[in-house]
Structures are given as C-alpha cells and as structure tokens.
C-alpha positions in Angstrom: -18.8 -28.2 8.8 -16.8 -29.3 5.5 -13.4 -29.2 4.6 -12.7 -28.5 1.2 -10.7 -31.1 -1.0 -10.6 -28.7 -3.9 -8.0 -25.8 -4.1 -7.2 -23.9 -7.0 -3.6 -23.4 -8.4 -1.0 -21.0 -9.4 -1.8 -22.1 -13.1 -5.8 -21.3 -12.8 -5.6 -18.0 -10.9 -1.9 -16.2 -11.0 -1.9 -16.1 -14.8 -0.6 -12.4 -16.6 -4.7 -11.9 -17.8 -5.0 -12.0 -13.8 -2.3 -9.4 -13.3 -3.9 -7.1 -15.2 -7.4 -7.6 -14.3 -7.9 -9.9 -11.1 -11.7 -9.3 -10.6 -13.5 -11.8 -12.7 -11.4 -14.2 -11.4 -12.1 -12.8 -7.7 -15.9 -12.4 -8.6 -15.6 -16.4 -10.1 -14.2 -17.1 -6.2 -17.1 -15.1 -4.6 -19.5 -17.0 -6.3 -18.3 -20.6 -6.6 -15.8 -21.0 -3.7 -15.8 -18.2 -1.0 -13.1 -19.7 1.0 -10.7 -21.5 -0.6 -7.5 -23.1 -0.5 -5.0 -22.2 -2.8 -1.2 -22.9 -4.0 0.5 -19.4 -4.6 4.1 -19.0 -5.4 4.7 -17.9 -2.3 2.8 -19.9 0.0 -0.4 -22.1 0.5 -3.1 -20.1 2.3 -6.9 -20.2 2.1 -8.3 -16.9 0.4 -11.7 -15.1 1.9 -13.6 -12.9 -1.0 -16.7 -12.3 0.3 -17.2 -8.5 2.1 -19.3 -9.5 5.2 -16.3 -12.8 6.1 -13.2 -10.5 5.0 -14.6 -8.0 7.9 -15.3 -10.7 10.5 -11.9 -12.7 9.2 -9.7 -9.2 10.0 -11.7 -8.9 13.5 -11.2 -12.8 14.6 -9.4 -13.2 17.4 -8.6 -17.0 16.4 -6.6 -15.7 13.4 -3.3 -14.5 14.6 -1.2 -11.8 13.1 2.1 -13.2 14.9 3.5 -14.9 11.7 6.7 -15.4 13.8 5.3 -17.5 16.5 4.4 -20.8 16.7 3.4 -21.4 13.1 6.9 -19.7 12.5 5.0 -18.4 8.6 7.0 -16.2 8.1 10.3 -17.1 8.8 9.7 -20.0 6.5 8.5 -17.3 3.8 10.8 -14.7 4.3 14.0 -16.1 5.9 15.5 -15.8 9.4 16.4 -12.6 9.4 13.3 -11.1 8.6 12.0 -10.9 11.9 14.6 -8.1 12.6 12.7 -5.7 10.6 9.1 -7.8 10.2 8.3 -8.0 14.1 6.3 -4.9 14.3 2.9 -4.1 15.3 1.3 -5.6 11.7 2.5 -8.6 12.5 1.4 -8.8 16.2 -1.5 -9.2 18.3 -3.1 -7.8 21.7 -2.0 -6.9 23.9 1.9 -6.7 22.6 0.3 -4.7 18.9 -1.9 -2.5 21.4 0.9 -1.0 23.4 3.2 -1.2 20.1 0.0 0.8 18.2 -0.2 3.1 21.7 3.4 4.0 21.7 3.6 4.6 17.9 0.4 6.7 17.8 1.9 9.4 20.7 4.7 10.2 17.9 2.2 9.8 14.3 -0.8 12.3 15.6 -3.3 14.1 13.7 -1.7 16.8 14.2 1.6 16.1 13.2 0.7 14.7 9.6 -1.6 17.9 8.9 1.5 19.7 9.8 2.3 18.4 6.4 0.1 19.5 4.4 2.1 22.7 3.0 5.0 20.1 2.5 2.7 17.9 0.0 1.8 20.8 -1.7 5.1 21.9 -2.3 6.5 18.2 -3.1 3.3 17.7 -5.8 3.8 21.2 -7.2 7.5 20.5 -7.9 7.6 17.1 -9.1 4.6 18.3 -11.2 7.0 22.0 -12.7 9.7 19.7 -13.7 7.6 17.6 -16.0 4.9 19.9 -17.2 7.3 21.5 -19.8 8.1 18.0 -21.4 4.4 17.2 -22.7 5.7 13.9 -21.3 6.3 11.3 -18.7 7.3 8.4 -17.0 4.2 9.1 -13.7 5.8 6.3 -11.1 9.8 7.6 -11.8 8.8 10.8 -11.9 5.8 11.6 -9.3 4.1 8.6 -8.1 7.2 7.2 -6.1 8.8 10.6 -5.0 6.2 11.7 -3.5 4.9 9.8 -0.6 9.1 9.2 -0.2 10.1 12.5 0.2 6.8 13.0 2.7 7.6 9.8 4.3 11.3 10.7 4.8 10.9 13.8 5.7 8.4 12.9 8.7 10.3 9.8 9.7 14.0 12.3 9.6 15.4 10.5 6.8 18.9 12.4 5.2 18.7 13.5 1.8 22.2 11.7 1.3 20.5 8.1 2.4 17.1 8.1 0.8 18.3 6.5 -2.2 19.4 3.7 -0.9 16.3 3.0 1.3 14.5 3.1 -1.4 16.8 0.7 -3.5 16.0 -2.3 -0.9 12.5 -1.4 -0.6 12.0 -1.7 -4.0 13.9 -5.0 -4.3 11.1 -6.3 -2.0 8.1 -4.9 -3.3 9.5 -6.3 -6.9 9.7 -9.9 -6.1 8.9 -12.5 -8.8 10.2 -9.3 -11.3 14.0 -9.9 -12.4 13.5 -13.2 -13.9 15.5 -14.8 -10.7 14.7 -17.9 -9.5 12.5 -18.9 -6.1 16.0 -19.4 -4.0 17.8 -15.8 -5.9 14.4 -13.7 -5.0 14.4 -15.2 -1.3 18.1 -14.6 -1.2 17.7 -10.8 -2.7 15.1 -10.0 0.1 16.9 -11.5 2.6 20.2 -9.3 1.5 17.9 -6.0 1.2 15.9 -6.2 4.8 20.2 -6.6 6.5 20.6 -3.9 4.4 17.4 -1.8 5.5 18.0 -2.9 9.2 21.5 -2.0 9.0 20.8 2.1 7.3 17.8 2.1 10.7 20.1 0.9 13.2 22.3 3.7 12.5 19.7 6.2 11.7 17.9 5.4 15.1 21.6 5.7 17.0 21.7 8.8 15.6 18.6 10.3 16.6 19.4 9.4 19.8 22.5 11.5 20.0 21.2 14.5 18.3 17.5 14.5 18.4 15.4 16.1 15.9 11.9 17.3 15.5 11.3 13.9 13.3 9.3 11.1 13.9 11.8 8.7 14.5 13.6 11.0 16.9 10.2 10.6 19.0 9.5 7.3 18.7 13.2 6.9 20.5 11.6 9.2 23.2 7.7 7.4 23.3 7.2 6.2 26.4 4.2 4.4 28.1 3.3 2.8 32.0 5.0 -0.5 30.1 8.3 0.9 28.7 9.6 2.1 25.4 10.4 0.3 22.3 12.7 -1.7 22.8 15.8 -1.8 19.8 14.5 -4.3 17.5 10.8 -2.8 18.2 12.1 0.7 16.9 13.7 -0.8 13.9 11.3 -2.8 13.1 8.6 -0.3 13.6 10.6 2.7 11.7 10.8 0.0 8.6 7.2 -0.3 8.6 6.3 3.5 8.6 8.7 3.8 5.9 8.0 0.9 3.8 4.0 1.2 4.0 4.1 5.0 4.4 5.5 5.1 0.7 5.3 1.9 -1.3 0.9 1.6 -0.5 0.3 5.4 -1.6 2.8 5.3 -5.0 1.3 2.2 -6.4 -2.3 3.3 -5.2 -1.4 7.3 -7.3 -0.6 4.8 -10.6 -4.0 2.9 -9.6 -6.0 5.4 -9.5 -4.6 7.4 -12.7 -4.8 3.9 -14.5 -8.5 3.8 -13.7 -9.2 7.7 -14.6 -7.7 7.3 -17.7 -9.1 3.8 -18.6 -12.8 6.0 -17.6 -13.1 9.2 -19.3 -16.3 10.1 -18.8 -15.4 9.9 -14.8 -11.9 11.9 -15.1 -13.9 14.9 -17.2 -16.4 14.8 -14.2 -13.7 15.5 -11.9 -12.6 18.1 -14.1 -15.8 19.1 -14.1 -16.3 18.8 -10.3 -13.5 19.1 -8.5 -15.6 19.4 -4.8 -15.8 15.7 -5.8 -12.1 14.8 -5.1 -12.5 13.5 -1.5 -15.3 10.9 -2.3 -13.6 10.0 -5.8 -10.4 9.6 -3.8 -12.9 6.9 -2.0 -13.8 5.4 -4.8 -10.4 5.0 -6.5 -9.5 2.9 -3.4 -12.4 0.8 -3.4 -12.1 0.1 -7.1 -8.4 -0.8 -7.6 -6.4 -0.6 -4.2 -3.0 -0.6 -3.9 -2.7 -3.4 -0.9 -4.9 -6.5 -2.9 -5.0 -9.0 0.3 -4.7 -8.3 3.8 -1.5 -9.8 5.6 -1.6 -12.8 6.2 -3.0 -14.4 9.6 -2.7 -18.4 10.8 -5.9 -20.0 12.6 -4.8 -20.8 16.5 -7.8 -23.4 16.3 -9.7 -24.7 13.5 -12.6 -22.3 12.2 -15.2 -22.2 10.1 -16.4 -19.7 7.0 -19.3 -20.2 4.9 -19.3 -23.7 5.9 -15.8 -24.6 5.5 -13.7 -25.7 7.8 -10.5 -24.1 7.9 -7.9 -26.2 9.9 -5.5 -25.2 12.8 -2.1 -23.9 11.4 -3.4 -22.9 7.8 -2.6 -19.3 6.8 -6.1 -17.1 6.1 -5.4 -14.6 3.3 -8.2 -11.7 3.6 -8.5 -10.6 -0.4 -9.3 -6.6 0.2 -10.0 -5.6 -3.3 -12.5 -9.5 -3.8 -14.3 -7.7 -1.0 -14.5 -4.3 -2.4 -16.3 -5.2 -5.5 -18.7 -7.9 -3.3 -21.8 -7.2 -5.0 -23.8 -8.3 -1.7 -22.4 -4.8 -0.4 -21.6 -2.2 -3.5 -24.0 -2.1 -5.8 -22.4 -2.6 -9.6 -19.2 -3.0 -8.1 -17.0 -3.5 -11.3 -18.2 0.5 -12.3 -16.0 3.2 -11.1 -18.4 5.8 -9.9 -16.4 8.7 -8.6 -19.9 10.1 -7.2 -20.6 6.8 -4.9 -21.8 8.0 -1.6 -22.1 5.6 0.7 -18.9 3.5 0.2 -17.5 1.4 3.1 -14.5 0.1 1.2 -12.0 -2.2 3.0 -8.9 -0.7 1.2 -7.5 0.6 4.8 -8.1 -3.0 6.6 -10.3 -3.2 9.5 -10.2 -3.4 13.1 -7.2 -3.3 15.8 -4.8 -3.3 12.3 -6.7 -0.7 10.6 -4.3 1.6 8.7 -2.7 3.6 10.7 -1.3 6.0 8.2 -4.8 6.7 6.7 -5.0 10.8 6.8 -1.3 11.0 5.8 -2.2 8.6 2.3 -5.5 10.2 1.7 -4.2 13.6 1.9 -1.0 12.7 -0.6 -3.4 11.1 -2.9 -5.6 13.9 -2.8 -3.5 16.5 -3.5 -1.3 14.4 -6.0 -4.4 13.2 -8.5 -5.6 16.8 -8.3 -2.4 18.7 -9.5 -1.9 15.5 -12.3 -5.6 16.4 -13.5 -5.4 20.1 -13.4 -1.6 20.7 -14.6 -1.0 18.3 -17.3 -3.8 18.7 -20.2 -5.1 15.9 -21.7 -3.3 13.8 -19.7 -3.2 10.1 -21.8 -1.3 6.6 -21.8 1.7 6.7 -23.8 1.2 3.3 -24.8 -1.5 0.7 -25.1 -3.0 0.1 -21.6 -2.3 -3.9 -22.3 1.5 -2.4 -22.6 1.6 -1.4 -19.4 4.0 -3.2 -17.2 2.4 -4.7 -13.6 3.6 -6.1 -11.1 3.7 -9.8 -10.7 0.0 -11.6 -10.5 1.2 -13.4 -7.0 2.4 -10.1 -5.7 0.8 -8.9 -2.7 0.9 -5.2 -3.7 -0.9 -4.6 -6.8 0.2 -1.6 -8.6 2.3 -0.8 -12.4 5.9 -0.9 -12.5 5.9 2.1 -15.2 3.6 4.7 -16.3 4.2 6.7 -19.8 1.8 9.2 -20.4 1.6 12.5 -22.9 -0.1 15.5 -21.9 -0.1 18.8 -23.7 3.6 20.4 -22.6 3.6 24.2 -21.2 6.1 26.0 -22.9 9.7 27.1 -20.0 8.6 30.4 -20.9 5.0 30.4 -19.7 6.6 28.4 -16.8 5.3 30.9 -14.1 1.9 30.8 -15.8 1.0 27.1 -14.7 -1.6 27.0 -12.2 -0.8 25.7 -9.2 -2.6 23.6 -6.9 -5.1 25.8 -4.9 -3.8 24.8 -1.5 0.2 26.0 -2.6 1.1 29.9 -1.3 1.6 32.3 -3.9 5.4 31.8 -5.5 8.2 34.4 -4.2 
C-alpha cells in the first residue's frame, strides 16, 4: 500500500481547454494516476477515473455520504446554513438515506412521473411553437431550462407566481466561480440563495399542509413509514433536492447532448434517419458528455486503498462519472459518440443505494425534448463558433453551457398550424 506524494493542481487540470473538453486530461488521469489527489478551487479531494473503482468507490461502505458529520465537509465548503437545505438523502447514509429514499419513493412512483408524459409533450411542443417562427435561438433561455422547470414544478406543486424566483437562487448556485466574484462573495452568494430557497420551501410546505394538493410535495407532507415522517428540515431539505436535481441535471444534460449532435453530423442525420434509435442514442448522449461530471463527494471513515494507493482517513473521494464513462477498459472507442452503441452500462445516473432517483422522469424529458429540437427546427446549427460557446466554470461540478445560439430554418406564423408536432402530442383543438 502507497500513499501518493504527488497531486495535481488547479493550474495543470482546471484550465478553460479543460472546460471545454475535460477527457484527455481525464484519459491522461486514467492512465498515469488513477487515484489522485488533487487541489480544486473548491476543495482538496482525491479523484477515481477508472470505470471498474468509480463502481466499487460509489458501493463502499467506508466512504460516507454524510458530509455534515464528523468530517463536517460540507459545512466548511458550503457554510453553516447549508445543512438546512443540503441534509437530504444524497448526502446521507443507511439506514437514515434508506428510510429517507423509502419515504420519498411512496410519493415519486412510476406511476406518478408517466402520468406526465402528456405534460412533457405539451411543455416541449410549446416552448418549441414559440421559437420555430424565429429561424433562431438562444436553446438554454429558451427550451433547455424551461422545460424540466415547468415539469419539475409542476410535479413538486410549485405556483406559477414563485417559480421565478426559485429558479433565480438555483441558478446562483449552479453558476458559482461565473460572475467574476471573489472565493469569500461566491460563498457568501450561495449562502444568501439556499436562506432564500429554504425560506420560499418553508412556506410552500406550510402551505401544502393547510390546503393539500394532488402534488408531490403535498404527499411527501403526508409519507408516512413504521419509523415516522419527515421531519421539517427533512422535507425542506428533501423538496430542494427534487427541485434542484430534477431540473438543473436534465437542462444542462438537453445543451450536452445537442452540443454533441451538432459537433457529429453524421450521428444527428442518423437519428433523422432513425428515429427508433432515440432511446439508445439518449444512452449514449449520457455516457458521452453527462450533465453531473463527478459524483458527490464522499469522506473515507478509515483509510482505504485503490489501485494501490492509500487513501487516508478523513480525505474526501471524488468519483469522476464522465473519466469513467469513456474508461476504455469498459467502452470500446470511448471518445466516439455512437448513437447505435448497444451494450452501454454508462455511470451517468450514479450507482448503488444513491442511484438517481429521478431516472425515468430525466430520460423521458430528454427524450422527448432532443426529438422535437431535431424534427421541428431544420437544419438546426451553432450560431457561433463552438469554441464561442460559453461553459460553465472547469471546477464546476455540473458540466453543462451557460448559452446556446443556434439558427435553424424559421417556419413562416402563417404555416404555424403546419409544424409537425411531436408524435406523442394529441391532435390540436
């Protein structure tokens, strides 16, 4: 067993050629130092790139997910009052995340989110009528962000009137390291948007409890199991989470994956071609360029050991998702997107106990959103040179683009009813 002396730092990896393309530098890790420390901005942590350790990693029950316990990671990250909104399921472990996971799955069932489906068509086919006209577009303002918000909104019994400002914090977090502030202002900005998101839940939850709905906030309040219901700060916390992950993961994956199909033309005309396709190219898409780059992060209760290295007691494991995904050991040509890949266990979703709950809900927006894009906007192309093309920060954990200009060839208002609709919508009138 050895332990590293070597790490690699912010200046060698978390450069802006690494923000917009991150695998060499993953494949580079792979190759030369599996498991390694490294200084982020954010916080020292030793990365795991290889497929075969990111899948034991996210399965060992020596690397915690309670990043507010002992090692207290994530109140030294994110601030004291983080926990109010952070101390959910994610960030827990058996047996509190399995009766968190229990309680939460009675309200988020299968059949609830197919229940949806007619809702995504209609959100996709409207976003998609009020930009077809134009011939242009910003994708992310315009369709990549409203849709998965208005879905999760609307299954989590969001108001019209308060969505806005939901979205306004969430966004403040997910764009950390973006508005030029310094460490101490971004940590401060956070800390001011999750009072702010606790604060809108609170009240949305007290709500719910006086005049339930048919939501799924209104039945979390009502979950119940042989040890309780959530408790206050569990259903705040827990309600954040849906709404946070149940948007923010799917928007920046619907830029990813439009990114990649028009960086790959030969790939998006087989779609075209093949539309039968869309399910395993939705696969695919994930697996090539996911939305959620590195697992949350987990601290070791003991000191372990991957690939010979010895990872000490206390240090905070980052599982890198998308280094794993293009782990030659397990995809074969990894860096080609191959919308036709058939057997294709990708770890986009996670793995294990923490697997994604939300899975059927993303897939099906995805689906359904990529789909209408392809088949409604002709010769859909980048606006502006892909290099041009703003990204989120390189130490960010989400990786995604902050905006997406595209031309297509407009539709004329007065051929308006004549734009094919997505085959799942019902006939208009």
């Amino acid at each position: 067993m050895t332990e590293t002396s070597n790490s690699i730092g912010a200046a060698e990896l978390f450069t802006p050629e690494f923000g917009v393309n991150p695998y060499p530098a993953y494949a580079r890790l792979r190759e030369e130092a599996p498991v390694c420390p490294i200084r982020s901005p954010r916080f020292d942590s030793y990365l795991i790139t290889r497929y075969d350790d990111a899948r034991a990693a996210l399965t060992d029950p020596r690397l915690t997910k309670d990043l507010y316990g002992p090692s207290g990671a994530y109140r030294k990250i994110f601030g004291e009052n983080s926990a109010a909104i952070n101390k959910n399921m994610l960030n827990s472990d058996p047996p509190e995340h399995t009766r968190l996971r229990r309680l939460v799955s009675q309200a988020f069932t299968p059949r609830r989110i197919e229940a949806m489906r007619p809702r995504v068509v209609h959100t996709v086919n409207r976003l998609v009528d009020a930009i077809a006209p134009a011939g242009h577009a910003e994708l992310m303002a315009e369709f990549a962000l409203p849709l998965p918000v208005s879905i999760i909104c609307d299954l989590l019994g969001v108001p019209e009137e308060d969505r806005a400002a939901f979205v306004a914090c969430t966004q403040v977090i997910r764009t950390l390291g973006t508005a030029g502030r310094s460490p101490d202002e971004d940590r401060a900005a956070v800390q001011q948007a999750q009072q702010q998101v606790h604060d809108h839940l609170s009240r949305l939850i007290r709500q719910k409890r006086d005049q339930p709905g048919d939501d799924l906030i209104s039945a979390l309040v009502t979950a119940k199991d042989s040890d309780g219901r959530l408790s206050e700060r569990e259903l705040v916390s827990t309600a954040f989470l849906l709404f946070f992950a149940g948007h923010q993961t799917t928007s920046d994956f619907i830029g990813n994956a439009v990114m990649a199909l028009l960086s790959y033309p030969d790939q998006l005309n087989l779609l075209l071609e093949r539309p039968e396709i869309l399910p395993v190219a939705v696969e695919e898409l994930l697996r090539f360029d996911g939305s959620v780059p590195v697992a949350s992060p987990r601290v070791a209760t003991e000191d372990v050991e991957y690939e010979g290295v010895r990872i000490p007691q206390g240090a905070i494991v980052t599982v890198v998702l998308n280094a794993a995904n293009h782990d030659p050991r397990r995809f074969p040509d990894p860096d080609r997107l191959d919308l036709t890949r058939a057997e294709n266990p990708h770890a986009a979703f996670g793995h294990g106990v923490h697997y994604c709950l939300g899975v059927s809900l993303a897939r099906m927006e995805a689906a359904v959103g990529i789909d209408a894009l392809l088949h409604r906007l002709p010769n859909l192309a980048l606006a502006v040179a892909p290099e041009k093309v703003r990204r989120l920060p390189a130490a960010s954990p989400f990786r995604g683009v902050l905006q997406l200009p595209v031309t297509f060839t407009p539709v004329p208002l007065t051929d308006w009813e004549r734009l094919p609709r997505h085959r799942d919508a019902p006939p208009r009138g």
